[in-house]
C-alpha positions as a printed Julia matrix, in Angstrom:
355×3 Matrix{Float64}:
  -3.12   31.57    1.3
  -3.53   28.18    0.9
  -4.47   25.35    4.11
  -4.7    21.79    3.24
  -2.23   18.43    2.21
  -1.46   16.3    -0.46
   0.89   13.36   -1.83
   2.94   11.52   -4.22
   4.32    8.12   -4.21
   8.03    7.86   -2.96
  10.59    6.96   -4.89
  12.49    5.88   -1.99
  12.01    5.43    1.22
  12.45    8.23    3.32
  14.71   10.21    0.78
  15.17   13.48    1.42
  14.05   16.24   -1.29
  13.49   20.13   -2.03
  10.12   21.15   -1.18
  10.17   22.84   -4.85
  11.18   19.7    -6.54
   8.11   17.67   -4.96
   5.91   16.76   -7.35
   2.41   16.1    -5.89
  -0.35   13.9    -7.43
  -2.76   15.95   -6.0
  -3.7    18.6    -3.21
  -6.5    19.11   -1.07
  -8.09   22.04    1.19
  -8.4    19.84    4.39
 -10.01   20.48    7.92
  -7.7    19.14   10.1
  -4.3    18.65    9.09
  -1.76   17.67   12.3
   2.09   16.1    11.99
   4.5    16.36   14.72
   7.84   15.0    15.2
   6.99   13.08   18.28
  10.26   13.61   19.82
  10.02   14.13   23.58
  13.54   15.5    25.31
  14.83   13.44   27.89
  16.33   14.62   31.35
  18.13   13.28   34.03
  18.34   14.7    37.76
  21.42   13.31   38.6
  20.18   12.86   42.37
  19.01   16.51   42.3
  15.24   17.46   43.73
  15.24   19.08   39.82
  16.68   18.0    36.79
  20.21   18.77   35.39
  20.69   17.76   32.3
  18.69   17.24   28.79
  19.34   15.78   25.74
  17.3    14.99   22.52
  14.87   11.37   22.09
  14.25    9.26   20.05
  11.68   11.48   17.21
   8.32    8.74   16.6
   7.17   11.38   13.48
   3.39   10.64   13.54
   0.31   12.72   12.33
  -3.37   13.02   11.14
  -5.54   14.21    8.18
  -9.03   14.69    7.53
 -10.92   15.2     4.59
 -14.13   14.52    2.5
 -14.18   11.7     0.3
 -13.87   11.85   -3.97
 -13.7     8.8    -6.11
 -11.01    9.76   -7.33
  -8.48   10.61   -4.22
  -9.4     7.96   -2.5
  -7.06    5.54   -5.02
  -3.82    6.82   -3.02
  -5.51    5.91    0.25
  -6.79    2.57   -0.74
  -3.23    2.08   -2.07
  -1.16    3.38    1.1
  -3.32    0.61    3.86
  -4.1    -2.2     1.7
  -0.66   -4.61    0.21
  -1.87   -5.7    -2.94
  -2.68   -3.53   -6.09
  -3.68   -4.53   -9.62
  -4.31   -1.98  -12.1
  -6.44   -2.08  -15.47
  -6.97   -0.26  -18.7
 -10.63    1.18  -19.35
 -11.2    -0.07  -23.35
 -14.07    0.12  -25.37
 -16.65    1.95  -24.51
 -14.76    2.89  -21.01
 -11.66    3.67  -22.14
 -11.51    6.93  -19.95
 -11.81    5.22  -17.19
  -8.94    2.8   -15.16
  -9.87    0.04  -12.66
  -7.73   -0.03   -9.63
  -8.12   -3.3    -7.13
  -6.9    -3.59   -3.94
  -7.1    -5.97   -1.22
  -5.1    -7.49    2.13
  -3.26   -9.7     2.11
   0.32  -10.96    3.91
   2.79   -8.4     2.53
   4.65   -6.46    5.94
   5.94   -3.28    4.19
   3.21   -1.1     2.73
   4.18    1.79   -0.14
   5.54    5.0     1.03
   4.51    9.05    0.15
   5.96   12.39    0.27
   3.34   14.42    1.8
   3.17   18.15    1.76
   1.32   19.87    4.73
   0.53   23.62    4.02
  -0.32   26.44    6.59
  -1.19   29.51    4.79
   2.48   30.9     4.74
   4.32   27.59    5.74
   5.17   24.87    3.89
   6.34   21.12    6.03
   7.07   18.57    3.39
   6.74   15.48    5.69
   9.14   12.12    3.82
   8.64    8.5     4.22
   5.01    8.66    5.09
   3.4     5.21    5.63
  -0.37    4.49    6.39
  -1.25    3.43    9.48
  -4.84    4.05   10.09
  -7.67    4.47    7.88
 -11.05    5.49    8.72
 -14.31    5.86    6.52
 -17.22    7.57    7.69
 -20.32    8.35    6.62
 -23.89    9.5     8.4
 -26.25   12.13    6.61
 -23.84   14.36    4.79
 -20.55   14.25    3.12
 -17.91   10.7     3.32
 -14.93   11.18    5.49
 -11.57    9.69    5.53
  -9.35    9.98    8.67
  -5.91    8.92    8.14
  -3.03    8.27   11.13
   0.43    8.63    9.61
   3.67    7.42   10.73
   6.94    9.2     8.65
  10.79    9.71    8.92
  11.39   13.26    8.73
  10.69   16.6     7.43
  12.1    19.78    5.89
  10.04   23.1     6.32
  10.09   26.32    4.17
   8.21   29.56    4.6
   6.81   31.51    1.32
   7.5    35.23    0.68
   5.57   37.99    1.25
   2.85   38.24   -1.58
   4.42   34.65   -2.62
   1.02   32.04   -3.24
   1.11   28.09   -2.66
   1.19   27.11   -6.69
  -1.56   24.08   -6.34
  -1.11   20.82   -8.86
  -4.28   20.76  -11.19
  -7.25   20.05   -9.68
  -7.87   15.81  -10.78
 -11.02   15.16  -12.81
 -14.45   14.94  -11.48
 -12.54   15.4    -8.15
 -14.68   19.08   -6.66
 -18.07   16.66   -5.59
 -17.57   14.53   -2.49
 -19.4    11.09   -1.5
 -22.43   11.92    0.05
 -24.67    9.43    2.26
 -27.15    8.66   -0.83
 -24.26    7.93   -3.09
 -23.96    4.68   -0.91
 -25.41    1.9    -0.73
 -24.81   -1.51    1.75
 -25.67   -5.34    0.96
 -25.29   -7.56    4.78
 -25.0   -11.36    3.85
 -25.62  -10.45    0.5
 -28.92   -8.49    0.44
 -29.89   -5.25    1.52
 -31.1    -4.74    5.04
 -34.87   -4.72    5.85
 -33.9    -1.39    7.4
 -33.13    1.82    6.72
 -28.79    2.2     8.0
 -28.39    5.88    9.03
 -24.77    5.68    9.21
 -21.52    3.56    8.25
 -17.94    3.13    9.56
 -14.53    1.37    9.4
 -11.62    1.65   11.24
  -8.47    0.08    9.87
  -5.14   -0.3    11.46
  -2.15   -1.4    10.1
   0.03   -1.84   13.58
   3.4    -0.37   11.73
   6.57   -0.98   14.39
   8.13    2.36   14.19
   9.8     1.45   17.52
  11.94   -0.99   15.5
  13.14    1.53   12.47
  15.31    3.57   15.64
  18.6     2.24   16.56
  22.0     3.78   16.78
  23.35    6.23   15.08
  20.06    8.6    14.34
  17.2     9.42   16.38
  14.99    9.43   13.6
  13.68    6.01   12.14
  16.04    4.47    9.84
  14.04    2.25    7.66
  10.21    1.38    6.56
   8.5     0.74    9.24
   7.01   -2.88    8.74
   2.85   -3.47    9.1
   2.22   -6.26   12.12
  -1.61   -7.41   12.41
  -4.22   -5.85   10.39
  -7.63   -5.1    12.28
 -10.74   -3.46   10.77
 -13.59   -2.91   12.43
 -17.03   -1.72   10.86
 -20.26   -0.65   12.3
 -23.66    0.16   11.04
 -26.37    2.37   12.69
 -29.81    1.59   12.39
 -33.38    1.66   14.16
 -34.83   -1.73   15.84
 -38.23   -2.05   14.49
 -40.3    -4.61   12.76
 -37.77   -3.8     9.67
 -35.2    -4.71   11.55
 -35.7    -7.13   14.25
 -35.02  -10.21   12.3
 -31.17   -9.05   11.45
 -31.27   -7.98   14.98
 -31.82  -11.09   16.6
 -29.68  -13.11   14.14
 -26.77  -11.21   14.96
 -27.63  -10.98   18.85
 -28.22  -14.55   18.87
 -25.49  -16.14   16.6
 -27.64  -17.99   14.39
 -30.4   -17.04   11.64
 -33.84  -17.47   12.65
 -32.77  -18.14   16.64
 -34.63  -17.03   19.35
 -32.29  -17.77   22.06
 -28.53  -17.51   22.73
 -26.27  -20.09   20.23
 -24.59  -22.76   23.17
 -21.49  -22.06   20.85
 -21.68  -20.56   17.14
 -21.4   -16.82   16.53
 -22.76  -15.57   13.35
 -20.39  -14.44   10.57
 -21.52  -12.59    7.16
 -20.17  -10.89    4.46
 -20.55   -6.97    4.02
 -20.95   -4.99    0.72
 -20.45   -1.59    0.57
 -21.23    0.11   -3.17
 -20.36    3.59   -3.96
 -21.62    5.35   -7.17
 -21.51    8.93   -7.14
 -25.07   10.75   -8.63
 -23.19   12.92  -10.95
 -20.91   10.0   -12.23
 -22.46    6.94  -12.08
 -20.19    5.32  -14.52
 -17.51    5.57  -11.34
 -17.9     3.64   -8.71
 -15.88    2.28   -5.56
 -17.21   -1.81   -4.44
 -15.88   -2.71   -1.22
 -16.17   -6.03    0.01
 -15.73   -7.3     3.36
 -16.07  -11.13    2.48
 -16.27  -12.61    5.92
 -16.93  -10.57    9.36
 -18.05  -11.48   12.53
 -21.46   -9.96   13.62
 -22.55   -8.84   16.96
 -25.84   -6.22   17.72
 -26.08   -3.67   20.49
 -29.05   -1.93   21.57
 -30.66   -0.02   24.12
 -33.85    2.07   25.47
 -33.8     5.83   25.95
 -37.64    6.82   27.08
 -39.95    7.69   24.18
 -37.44    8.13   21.47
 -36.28    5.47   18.88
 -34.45    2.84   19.66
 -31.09    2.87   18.0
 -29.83   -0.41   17.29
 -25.97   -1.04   16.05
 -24.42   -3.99   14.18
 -20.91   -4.45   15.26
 -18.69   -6.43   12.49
 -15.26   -7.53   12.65
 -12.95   -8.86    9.38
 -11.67  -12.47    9.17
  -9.18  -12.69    6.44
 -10.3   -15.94    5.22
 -13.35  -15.0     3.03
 -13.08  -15.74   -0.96
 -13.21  -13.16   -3.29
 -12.88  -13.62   -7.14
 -10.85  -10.45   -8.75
 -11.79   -8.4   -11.64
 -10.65  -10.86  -13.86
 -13.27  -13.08  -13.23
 -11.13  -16.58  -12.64
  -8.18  -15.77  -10.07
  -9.68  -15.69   -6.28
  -8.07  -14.77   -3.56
  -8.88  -14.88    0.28
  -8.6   -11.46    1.79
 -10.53   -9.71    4.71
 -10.85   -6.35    2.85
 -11.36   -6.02   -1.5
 -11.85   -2.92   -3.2
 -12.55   -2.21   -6.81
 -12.44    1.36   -7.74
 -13.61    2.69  -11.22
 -12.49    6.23  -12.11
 -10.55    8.68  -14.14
  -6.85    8.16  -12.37
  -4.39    6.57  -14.3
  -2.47    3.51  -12.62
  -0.32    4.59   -9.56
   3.23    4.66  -10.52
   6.44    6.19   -8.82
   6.9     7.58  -12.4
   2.97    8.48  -12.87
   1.29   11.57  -11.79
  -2.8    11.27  -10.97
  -2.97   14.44  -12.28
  -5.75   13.77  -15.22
  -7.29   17.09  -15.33
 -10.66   18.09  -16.28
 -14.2    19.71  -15.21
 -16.51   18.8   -13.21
């Protein structure tokens, strides 16, 4: 029996399919895996001590996934929370690899996914899946990636006795996860004088499912569109002689200050590089051009003293694109090297090969 999720890219918004004829890009044994309908019944007491009557809401289909990170995986959820997508062809000497960028930008409706939720003996194929929160992780073991859906409906079917969950191939070099030393982190363009024991970000896309639910169905009726995009991103680190500097700065509001700024705050650019040990020729750059920077700390008797930078996106940083001439301003860029092929409705990611 199988346990886990995976995806495709929607033709259509929404539309409505056999679970047999879905065609996933890939599929992943997953730790938590949650979608519900999100449809509450209504009642009415009618003047009575106890209610009457009850009738069927309005269904707000919403769920969660968790998994480890790949380099190769993480494509479809770079794809599903960022608006912007430009695809290139390895050539040369790296013509088995692709380049996908990504990065924010002003677009309201985001792609769409079929998703495919299994529970050992049941199948829920979950349509018009759109991103709306994405969360990266990462301390001393394995990446994460924490994912709140929003969708439209679902359709549910239930395998036969000695029947197995038939699993797309697995993708190429795909089995590994991120781990922490596979990644690496550049603050105002440098590495920090200290050692960072742990990483996060926390996007949000804001989707309006309220709006997609009007008369005639219960269910939402249309994409959901993406309001204001936050991302928040934190670092974890140790205040010492390494770090106090950095501390201060972003305590402070200004480089080299030793006492509160009357009125700047400090704002700096964040580099996150991930190049997995196995593959180094594959690698995921994100860049957080311009963030606001804040620091937190506090004293717990003899042990260290834990020290956090708090950093929060501006969308009005440059970045120049793979290309090397067109820039764009953006508060979140990613360029992502691997073995996936560009994302297509017609394209599968399904490139398969060993580890």
């Amino acid at each position: 029996m199988a346990r886990g999720f995976g995806i495709a890219l929607e033709t259509e918004y929404g539309d409505v399919q056999s679970i047999d004829d879905i065609d996933l890009d890939w599929f992943q044994k997953m730790e938590e895996v949650n979608f519900e309908l999100g449809d509450e019944a209504e009642t009415d007491d009618g003047g009575s001590r106890s209610d009457v009557v009850a009738w069927a809401g309005a269904a707000k289909p919403n769920g969660s996934t968790s998994a480890k990170v790949d380099l190769q995986r993480i494509t479809w959820y770079l794809m599903g929370f960022l608006d912007h997508y430009i695809y290139t062809a390895g050539s040369g000497a790296t013509s088995g690899l692709h380049i996908h960028e990504f990065y924010g930008g002003e677009n309201h409706e985001l792609p769409s996914f079929v998703g495919l939720a299994v529970y050992d003996a049941l199948k829920i194929a979950v349509f018009g899946l759109i991103e709306d929160g994405l969360k990266l992780e990462v301390s001393d073991s394995a990446m994460t990636v924490n994912c709140d859906w929003l969708y439209a409906t679902e359709t549910a079917e239930i395998l036969g006795i000695n029947e197995d969950f038939e699993e797309p191939e697995e993708l190429a070099d795909s089995k590994i996860p991120i781990r922490f030393y596979d990644v690496s982190v550049k603050l105002n363009g440098s590495k920090p004088g200290s050692v960072q024991t742990s990483f996060s970000m926390e996007g949000n896309n804001n989707h309006d499912q309220d709006g997609t639910i009007g008369l005639g169905s219960r269910f939402p009726q249309e994409k959901p569109q993406a309001a204001k995009r936050g991302i928040s991103l934190s670092l974890a680190t140790t205040l010492n002689r390494h770090s106090y500097r950095d501390i201060l700065d972003a305590r402070y509001g200004v480089v080299d200050g030793v006492t509160p700024s009357a009125c700047r705050i400090l704002t700096v650019p964040l580099e996150l590089t991930i190049a997995q040990c196995e593959h180094p020729e594959q690698q995921l750059i994100i860049k957080f051009p311009e963030c606001t920077l804040k620091a937190e700390f506090d004293l717990k008797g003899a042990d260290r003293v834990e020290a956090t930078l708090n950093l929060q996106t501006l969308g009005n940083g440059e970045v120049t694109l793979n290309d090397g001439t067109t820039k764009v301003n953006t508060d979140m860029y990613c360029k992502l090297i691997n073995k996936v092929p560009e994302l297509t409705i017609e394209a599968s990611g399904n490139e398969s090969e060993g580890d």
